[in-house]
C-alpha positions as CSV (number, residue, x, y, z in Angstrom):
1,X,5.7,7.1,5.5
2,X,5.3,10.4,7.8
3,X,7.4,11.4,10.3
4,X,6.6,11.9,13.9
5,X,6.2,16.0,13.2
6,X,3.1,15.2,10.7
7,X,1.8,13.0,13.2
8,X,1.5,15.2,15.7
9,X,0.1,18.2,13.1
10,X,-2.8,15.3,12.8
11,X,-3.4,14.5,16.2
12,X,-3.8,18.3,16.7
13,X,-6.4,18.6,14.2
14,X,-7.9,15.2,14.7
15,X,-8.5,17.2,18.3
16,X,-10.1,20.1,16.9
17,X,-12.9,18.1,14.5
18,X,-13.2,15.9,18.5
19,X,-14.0,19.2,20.4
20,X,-15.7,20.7,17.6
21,X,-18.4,17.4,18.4
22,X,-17.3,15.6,15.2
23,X,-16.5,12.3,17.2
24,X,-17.3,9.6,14.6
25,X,-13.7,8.4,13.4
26,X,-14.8,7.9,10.4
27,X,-16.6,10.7,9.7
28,X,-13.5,12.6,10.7
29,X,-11.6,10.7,8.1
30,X,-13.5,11.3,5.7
31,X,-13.9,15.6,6.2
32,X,-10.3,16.1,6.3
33,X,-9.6,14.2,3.4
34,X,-12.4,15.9,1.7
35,X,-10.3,19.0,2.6
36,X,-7.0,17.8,1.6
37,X,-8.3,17.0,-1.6
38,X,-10.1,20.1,-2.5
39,X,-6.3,21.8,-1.4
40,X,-4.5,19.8,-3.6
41,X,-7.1,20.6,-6.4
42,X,-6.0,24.5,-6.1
43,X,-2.2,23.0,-6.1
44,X,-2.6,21.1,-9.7
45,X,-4.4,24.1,-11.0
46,X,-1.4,26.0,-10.0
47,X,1.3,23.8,-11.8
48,X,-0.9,24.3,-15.0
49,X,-1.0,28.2,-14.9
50,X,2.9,28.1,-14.7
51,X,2.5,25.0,-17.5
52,X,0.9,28.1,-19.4
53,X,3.6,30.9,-18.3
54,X,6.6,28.8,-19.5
55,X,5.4,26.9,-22.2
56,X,3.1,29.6,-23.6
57,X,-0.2,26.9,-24.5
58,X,-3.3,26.2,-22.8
59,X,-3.1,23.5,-20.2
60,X,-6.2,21.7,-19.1
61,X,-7.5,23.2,-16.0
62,X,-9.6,22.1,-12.9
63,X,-11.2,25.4,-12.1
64,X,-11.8,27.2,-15.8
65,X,-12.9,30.4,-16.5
66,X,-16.8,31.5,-16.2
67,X,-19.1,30.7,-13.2
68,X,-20.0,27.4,-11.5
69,X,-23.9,27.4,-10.7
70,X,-24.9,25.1,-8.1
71,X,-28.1,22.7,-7.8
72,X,-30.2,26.2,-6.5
73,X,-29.0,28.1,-8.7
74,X,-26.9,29.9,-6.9
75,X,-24.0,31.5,-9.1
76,X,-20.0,32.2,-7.8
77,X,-17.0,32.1,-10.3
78,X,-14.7,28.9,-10.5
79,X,-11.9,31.2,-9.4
80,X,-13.3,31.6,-6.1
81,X,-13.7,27.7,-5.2
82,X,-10.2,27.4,-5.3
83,X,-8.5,26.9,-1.5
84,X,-6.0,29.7,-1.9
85,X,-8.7,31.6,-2.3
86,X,-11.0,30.9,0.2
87,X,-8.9,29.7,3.0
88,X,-8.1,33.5,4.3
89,X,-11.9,34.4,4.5
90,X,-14.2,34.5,7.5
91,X,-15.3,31.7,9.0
92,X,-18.9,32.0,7.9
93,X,-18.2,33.5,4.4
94,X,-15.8,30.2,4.2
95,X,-17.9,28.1,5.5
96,X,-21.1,29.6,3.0
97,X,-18.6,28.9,-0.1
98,X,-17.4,25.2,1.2
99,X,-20.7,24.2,1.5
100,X,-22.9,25.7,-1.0
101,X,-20.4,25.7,-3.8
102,X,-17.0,23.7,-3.3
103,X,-18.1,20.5,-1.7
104,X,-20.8,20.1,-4.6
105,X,-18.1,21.4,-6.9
106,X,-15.9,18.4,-6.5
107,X,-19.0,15.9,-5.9
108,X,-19.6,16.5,-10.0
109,X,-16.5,17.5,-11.3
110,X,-15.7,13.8,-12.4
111,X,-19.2,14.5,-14.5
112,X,-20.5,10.2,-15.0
113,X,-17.2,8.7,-13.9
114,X,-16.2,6.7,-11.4
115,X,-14.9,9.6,-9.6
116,X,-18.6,10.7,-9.1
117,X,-20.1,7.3,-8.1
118,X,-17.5,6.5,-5.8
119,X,-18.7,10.6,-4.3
120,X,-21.9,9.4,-4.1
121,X,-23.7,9.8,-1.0
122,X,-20.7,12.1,0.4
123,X,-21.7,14.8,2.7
124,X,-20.3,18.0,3.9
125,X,-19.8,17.2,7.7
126,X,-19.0,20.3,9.6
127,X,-21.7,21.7,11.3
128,X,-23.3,25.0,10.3
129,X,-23.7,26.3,13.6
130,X,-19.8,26.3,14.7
131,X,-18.3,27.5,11.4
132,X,-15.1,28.1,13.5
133,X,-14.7,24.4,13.4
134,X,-13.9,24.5,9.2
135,X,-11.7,27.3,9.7
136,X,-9.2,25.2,12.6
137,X,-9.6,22.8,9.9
138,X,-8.5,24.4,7.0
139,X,-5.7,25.9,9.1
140,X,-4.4,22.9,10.8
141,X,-4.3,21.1,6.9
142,X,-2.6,24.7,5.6
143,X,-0.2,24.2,8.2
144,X,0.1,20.4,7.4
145,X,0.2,20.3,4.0
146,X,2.6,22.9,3.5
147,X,5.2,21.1,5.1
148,X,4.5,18.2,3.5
149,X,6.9,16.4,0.6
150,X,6.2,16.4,-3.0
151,X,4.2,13.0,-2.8
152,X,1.2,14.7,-0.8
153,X,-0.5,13.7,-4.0
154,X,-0.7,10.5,-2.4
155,X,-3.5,11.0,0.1
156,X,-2.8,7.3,1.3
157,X,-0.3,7.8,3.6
158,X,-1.6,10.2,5.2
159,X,-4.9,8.2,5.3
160,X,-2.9,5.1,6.7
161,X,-1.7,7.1,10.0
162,X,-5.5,8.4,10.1
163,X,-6.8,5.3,10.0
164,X,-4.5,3.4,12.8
165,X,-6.3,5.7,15.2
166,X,-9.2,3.8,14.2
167,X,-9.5,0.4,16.9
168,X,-10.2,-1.6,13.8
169,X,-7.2,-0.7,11.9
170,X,-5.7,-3.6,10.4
171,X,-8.9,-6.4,11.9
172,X,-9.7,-7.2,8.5
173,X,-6.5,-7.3,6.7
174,X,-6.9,-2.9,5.3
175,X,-3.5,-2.3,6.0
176,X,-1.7,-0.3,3.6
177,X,1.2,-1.6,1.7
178,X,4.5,0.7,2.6
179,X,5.1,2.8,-0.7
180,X,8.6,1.4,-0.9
181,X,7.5,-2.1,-0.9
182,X,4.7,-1.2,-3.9
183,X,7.4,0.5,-5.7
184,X,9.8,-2.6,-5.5
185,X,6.5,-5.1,-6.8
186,X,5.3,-2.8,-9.2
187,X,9.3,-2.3,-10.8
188,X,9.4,-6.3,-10.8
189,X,6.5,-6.4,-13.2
190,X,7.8,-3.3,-15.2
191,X,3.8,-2.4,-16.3
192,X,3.7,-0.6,-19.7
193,X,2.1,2.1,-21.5
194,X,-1.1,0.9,-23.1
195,X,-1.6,-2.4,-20.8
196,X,-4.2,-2.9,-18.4
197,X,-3.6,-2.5,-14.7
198,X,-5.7,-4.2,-11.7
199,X,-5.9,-4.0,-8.2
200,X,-8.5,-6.0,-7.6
201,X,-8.3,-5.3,-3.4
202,X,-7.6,-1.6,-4.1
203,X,-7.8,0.5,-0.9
204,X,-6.7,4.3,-1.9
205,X,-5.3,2.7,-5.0
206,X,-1.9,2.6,-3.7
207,X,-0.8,0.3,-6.3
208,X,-2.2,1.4,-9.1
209,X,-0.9,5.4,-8.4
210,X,3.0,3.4,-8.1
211,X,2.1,2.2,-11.4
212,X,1.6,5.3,-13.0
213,X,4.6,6.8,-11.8
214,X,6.5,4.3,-12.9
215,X,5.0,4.4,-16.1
216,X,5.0,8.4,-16.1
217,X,9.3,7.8,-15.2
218,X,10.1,5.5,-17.4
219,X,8.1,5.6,-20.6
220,X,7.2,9.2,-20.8
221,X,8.7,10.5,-24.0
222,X,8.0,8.0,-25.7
223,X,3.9,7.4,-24.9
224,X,1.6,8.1,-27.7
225,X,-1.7,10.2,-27.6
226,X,-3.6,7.0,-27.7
227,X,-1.2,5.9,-24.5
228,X,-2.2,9.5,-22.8
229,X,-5.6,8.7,-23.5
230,X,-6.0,5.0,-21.4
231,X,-3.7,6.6,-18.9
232,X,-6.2,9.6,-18.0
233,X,-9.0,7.2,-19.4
234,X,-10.6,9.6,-21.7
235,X,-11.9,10.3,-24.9
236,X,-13.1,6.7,-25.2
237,X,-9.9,5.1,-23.9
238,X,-10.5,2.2,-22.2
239,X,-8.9,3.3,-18.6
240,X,-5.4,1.5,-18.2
241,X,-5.9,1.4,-14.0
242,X,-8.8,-0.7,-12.5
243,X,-9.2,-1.0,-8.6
244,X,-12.3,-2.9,-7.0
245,X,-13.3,-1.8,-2.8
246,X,-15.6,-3.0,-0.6
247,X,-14.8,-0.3,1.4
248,X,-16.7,3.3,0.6
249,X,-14.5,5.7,2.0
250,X,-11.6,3.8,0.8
251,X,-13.1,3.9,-2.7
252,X,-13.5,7.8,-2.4
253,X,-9.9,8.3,-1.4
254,X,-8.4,6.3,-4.5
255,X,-10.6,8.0,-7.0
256,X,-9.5,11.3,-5.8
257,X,-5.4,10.1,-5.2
258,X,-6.2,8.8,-8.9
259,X,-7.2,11.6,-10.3
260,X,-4.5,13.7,-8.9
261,X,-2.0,11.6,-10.6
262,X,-3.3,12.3,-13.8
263,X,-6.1,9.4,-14.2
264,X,-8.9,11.0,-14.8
265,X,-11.3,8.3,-15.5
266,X,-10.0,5.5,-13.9
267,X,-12.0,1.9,-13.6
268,X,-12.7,2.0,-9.7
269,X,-15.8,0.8,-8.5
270,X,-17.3,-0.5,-5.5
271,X,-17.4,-5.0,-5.9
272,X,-16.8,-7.8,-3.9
273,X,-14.1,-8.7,-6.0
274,X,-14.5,-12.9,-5.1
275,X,-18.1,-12.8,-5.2
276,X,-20.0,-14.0,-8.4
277,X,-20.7,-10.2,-9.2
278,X,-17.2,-9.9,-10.3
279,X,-17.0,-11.8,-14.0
280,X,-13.8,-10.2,-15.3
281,X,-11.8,-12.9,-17.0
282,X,-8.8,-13.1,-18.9
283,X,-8.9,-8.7,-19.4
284,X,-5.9,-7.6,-17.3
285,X,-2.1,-7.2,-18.4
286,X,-0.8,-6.7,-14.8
287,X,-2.7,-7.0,-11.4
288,X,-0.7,-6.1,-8.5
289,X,-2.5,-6.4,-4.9
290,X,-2.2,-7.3,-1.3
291,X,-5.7,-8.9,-0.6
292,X,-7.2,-9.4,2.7
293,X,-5.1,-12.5,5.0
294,X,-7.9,-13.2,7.2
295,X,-11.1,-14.7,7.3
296,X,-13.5,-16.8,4.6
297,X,-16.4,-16.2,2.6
298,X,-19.7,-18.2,2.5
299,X,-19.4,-21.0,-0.6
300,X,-22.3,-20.0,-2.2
301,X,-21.4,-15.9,-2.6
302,X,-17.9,-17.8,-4.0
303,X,-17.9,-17.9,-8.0
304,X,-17.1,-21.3,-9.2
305,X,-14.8,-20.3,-11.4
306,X,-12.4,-19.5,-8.7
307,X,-13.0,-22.8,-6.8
308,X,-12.2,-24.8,-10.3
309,X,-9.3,-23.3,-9.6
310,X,-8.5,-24.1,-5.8
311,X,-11.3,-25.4,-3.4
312,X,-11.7,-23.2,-0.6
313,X,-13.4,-20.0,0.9
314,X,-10.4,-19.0,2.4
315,X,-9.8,-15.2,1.0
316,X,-6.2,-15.4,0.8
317,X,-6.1,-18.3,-1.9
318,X,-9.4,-17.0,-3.5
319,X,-7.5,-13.9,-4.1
320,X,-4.5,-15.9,-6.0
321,X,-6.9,-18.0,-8.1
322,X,-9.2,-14.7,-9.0
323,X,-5.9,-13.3,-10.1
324,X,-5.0,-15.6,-12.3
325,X,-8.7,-15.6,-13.9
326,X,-8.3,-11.7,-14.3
327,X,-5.2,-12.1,-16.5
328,X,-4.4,-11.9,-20.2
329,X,-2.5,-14.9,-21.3
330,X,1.1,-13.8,-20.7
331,X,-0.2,-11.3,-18.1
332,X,2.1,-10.9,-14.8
333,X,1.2,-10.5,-11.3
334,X,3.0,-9.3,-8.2
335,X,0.6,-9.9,-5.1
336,X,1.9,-10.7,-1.0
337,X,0.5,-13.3,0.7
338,X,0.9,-14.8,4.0
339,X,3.5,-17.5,5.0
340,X,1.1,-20.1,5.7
341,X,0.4,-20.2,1.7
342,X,3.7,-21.2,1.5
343,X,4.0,-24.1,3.2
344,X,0.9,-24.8,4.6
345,X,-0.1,-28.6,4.6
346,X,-2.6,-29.4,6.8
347,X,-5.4,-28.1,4.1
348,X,-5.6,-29.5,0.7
349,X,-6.1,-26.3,-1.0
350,X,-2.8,-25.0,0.1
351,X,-1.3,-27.3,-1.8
352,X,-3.7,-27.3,-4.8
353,X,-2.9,-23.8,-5.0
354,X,1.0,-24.1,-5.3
355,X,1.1,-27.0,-7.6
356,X,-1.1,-24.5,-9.9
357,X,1.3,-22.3,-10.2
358,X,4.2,-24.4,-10.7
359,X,2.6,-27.0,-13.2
360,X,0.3,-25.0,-15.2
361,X,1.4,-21.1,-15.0
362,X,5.3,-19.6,-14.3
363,X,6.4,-19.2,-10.8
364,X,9.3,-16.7,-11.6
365,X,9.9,-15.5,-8.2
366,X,8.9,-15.7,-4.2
367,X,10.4,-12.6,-2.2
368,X,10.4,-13.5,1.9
369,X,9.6,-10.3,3.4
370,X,10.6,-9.8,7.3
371,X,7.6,-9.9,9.8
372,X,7.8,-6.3,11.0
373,X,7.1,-4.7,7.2
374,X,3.2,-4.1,7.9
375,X,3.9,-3.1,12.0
376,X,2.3,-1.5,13.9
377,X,-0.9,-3.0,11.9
378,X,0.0,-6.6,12.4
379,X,3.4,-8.6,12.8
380,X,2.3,-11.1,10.0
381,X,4.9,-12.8,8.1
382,X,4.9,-12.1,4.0
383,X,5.8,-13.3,0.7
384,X,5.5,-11.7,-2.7
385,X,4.7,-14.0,-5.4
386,X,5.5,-12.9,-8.7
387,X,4.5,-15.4,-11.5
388,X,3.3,-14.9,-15.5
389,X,-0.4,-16.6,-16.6
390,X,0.5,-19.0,-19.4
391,X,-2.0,-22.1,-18.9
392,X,0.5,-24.3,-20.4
393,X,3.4,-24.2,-17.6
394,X,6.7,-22.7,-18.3
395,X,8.0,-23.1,-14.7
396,X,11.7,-23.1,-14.7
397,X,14.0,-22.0,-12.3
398,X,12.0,-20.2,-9.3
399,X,14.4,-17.4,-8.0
400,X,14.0,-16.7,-4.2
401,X,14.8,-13.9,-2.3
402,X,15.1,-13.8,1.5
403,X,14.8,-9.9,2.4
404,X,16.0,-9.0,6.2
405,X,15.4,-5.7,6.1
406,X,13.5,-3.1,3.9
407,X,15.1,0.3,4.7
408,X,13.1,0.5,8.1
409,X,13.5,-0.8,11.7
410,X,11.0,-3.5,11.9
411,X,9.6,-2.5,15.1
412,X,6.2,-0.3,15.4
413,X,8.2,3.0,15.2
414,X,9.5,1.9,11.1
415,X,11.9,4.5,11.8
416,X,14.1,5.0,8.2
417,X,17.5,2.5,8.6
418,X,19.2,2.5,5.4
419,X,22.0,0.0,6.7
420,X,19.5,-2.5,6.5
421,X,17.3,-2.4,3.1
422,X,17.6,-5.4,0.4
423,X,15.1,-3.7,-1.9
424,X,18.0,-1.9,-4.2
425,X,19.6,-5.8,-4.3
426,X,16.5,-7.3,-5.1
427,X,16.1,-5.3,-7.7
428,X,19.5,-5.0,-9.4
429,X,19.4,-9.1,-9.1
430,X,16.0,-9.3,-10.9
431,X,17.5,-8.0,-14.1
432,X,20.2,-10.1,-13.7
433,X,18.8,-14.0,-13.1
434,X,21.3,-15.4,-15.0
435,X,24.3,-14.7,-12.3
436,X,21.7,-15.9,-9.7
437,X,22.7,-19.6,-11.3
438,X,26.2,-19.3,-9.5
439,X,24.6,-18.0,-5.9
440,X,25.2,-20.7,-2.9
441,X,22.3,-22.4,-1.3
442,X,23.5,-20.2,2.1
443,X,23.1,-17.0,0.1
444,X,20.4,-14.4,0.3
445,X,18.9,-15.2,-3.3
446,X,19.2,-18.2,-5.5
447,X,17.5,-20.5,-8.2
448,X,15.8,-23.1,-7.5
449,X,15.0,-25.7,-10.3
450,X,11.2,-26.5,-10.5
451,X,12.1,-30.5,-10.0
452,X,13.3,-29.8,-6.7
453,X,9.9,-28.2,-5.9
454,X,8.1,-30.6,-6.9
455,X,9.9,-33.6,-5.3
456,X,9.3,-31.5,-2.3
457,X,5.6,-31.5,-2.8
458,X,5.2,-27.8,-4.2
459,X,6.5,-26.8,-1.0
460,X,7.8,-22.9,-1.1
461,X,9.3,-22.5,2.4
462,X,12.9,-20.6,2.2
463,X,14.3,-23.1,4.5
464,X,13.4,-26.2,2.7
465,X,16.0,-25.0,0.1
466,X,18.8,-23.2,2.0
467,X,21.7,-25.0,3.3
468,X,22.1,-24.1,6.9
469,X,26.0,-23.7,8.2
470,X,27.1,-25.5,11.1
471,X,30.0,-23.9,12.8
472,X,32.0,-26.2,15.5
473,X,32.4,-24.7,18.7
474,X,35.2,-25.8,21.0
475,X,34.3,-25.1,24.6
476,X,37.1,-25.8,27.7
477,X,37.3,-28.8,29.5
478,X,34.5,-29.0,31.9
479,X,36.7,-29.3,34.9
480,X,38.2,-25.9,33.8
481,X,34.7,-24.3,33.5
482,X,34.1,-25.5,37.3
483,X,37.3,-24.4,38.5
484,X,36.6,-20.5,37.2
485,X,33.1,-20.6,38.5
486,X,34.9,-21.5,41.8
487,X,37.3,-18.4,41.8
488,X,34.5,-16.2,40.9
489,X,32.7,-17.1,43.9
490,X,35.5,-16.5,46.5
491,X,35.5,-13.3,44.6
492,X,31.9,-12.5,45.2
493,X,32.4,-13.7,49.2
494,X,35.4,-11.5,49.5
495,X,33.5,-8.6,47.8
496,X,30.2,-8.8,50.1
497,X,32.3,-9.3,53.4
498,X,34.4,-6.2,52.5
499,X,30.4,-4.2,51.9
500,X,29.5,-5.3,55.2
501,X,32.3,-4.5,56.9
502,X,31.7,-0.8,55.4
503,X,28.3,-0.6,55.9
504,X,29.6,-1.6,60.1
505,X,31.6,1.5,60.4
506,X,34.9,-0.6,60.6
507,X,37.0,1.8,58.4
508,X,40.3,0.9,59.8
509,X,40.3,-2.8,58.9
């Protein structure tokens, strides 16, 4: 998340691209994260030159040696499309090399990939006639971007403040999940070097960049070349990180955040992921997601393999069923959902859905998130559902978790409050279900057996399970209560007699 500084460092260039006549919102979006992206190009290119100093071999770099020709034939070395050294210039020499040389720079640079589809169609934006307008640009991001943190790899969040300035933000279910809540899901599944990743509702790829950091962290040292390869998704890997968009600019972001964190050639593509276009089945080791909550689809866009599955167009149990086609058997998932798919049993589909993943996959775990985690976007209520594809059962003991707080205040500031944040005790209990056996019905967490659920209909509300404490109050003697409510208002007469006496002038009394 970005503090209330970087916000402001946005709203001031945000102004800038507004007076400069660039007024379509999206359009806007789309320039400066053009812009960011070419800056943090320059940045990668700079950790491998010192890569080179210290280590003393070759690193791979963005902008090699020689000259970059463009689509005229125009000629300027690769040196020179770098940001550090073009951001100083002019404003018309800078704008001459941004247009004529850097934007159609990055537009190839991913060569057939899905880096380059996802840039096609992309346009330089700023108008030639008021070059001034890329210079207050590129100095506002300088300015921005210098201050930033270590993550500005992650183009999302700054995309997600971007995009709440937007009157649609959040309509259609595109809000972004809070990187702290992605990092908690994506730890719960623990994804591997090697396995196959999938957001299948991928917005800037959020997901899928946690994943490779938590792969990156954690198996590092010990990751093959063949591991390196599916990771960048080269040299005839198959790419280990998938992510399907509706949404074009979206798409564009997550190929470029993708490719900053070291996946080169990852598997995004534009797809309506519940349509009958999308036939992946059974491919995936892990999918993590956070699908769209609202709205349907129309039946016959739906592919029946999904409705086999659960008999409705509504997108939020379409998502859970497509999941489960994507899957490997023995693949795990970690996706949020709405309450209502909890509990909901006023549609049959609701419950066809739960009873799926109780009786023929393994429901490991349901963790209640607090309304206020996607503010200011919406005040929706959540679950994560994390279960494994088996197609034979395997449902045991469901562990549930209620979270009341997620290291933010849950109003629409989500200012930091680390008095309140369950994540690191989610986590630290998830390696540990076996001491969840001993854990009260009044607790946080516990295990619930999978007969319970099922005698109470595959319901997965919290509160169908916890035992509620009832604590006697002893109150006085209603007499009593009468008796001090008539002292009090002598009290009050005295007080407001002794005002207006004041108030008369009668000082002496």
């Amino acid at each position: 998340m970005i503090t209330g500084a970087t916000k402001g460092k946005v709203d001031a260039i945000w102004q800038k691209m507004w007076e400069g006549g660039i007024t379509n919102p999206i359009e806007v979006i789309s320039q400066l994260t053009y812009l960011m992206f070419i800056r943090s190009l320059d940045e990668k290119q700079l950790e491998a030159e010192q890569m080179e100093q210290m280590l003393g071999v070759p690193q791979k770099r963005i902008f090699p040696e020689g000259v970059y020709r463009n689509a005229y034939g125009a000629e300027m070395p690769y040196d020179a499309l770098r940001w550090s050294r073009f951001k100083d210039k002019p404003s018309e020499e800078m704008y001459r090399i941004v247009d004529q040389f850097v934007f159609p720079f990055i537009r190839e640079m991913g060569g057939d990939s899905a880096f380059s589809k996802a840039m096609e169609g992309a346009t330089f934006g700023f108008p030639a006639g008021k070059t001034s307008l890329l210079e207050k640009a590129v100095d506002g991001i300088e300015e921005l971007l210098s201050g930033f943190d270590d993550n500005i790899g992650d183009l999302g969040d700054l995309y997600e403040y971007m995009l709440s300035k937007l009157s649609t933000a959040g309509t259609n279910g595109q809000f972004r999940t809070p990187k702290h809540i992605r990092d908690m899901m994506v730890a719960m599944v623990a994804p591997k070097p090697g396995e196959l990743i999938c957001d299948p509702a991928c917005g800037t790829a959020g997901f899928l960049i946690s994943s490779a950091e938590f792969i990156r962290n954690n198996h590092e040292s010990g990751m093959s070349a063949a591991d390196w390869d599916a990771f960048a998704g080269t040299n005839g890997a198959e790419p280990q990180f998938s992510g399907f968009e509706m949404d074009q600019t979206m798409l564009r972001i997550s190929a470029m955040n993708l490719m900053l964190h070291g996946a080169e050639a990852p598997d995004v593509r534009y797809l309506d992921s519940i349509s009958k276009n999308n036939t992946v089945c059974g491919k995936y080791d892990v999918i993590l997601a956070n699908p769209p909550f609202t709205g349907s689809v129309d039946v016959e866009d739906i592919d029946k393999s999904l409705r086999a599955i659960v008999d409705s167009k509504s997108t939020e149990l379409l998502f859970v069923a497509l999941f489960l086609r994507m899957l490997k058997l023995g693949g795990r998932c970690a996706c949020i959902v709405p309450n209502g798919v909890l509990f909901r049993s006023n549609s049959k589909a609701y419950g066809q859905l739960r009873r799926e993943l109780v009786e023929n996959q393994k429901l490991e775990a349901i963790i209640y998130m607090p309304s206020g985690v996607f503010k200011p976007y919406s005040g929706v209520s959540t679950a994560v559902l994390i279960f494994t594809k088996t197609n034979a059962g395997g449902t045991d003991d469901v562990w549930f978790y209620n979270m009341e707080g997620d290291g933010y205040t849950l109003d629409d500031k989500r200012d930091p409050d680390d008095k309140h944040d369950d994540i690191p005790d989610i986590l630290k209990r998830w390696t540990n279900l076996e001491g969840e056996k001993s854990r009260a019905r009044n607790e946080k967490s516990f295990l619930v057996p999978k007969q319970e659920i099922v005698d109470n209909d595959y319901d997965f509300s919290f509160n169908k399970y916890t035992e509620m404490e009832y604590k006697r109050i002893e109150y006085p003697p209603t007499e009593e209560i009468l008796k001090e409510l008539d002292e009090l208002n002598v009290q009050m007469a005295e007080g407001l007699a002794e005002i207006r006496r004041l108030l008369a002038g009668d000082f002496d009394a």
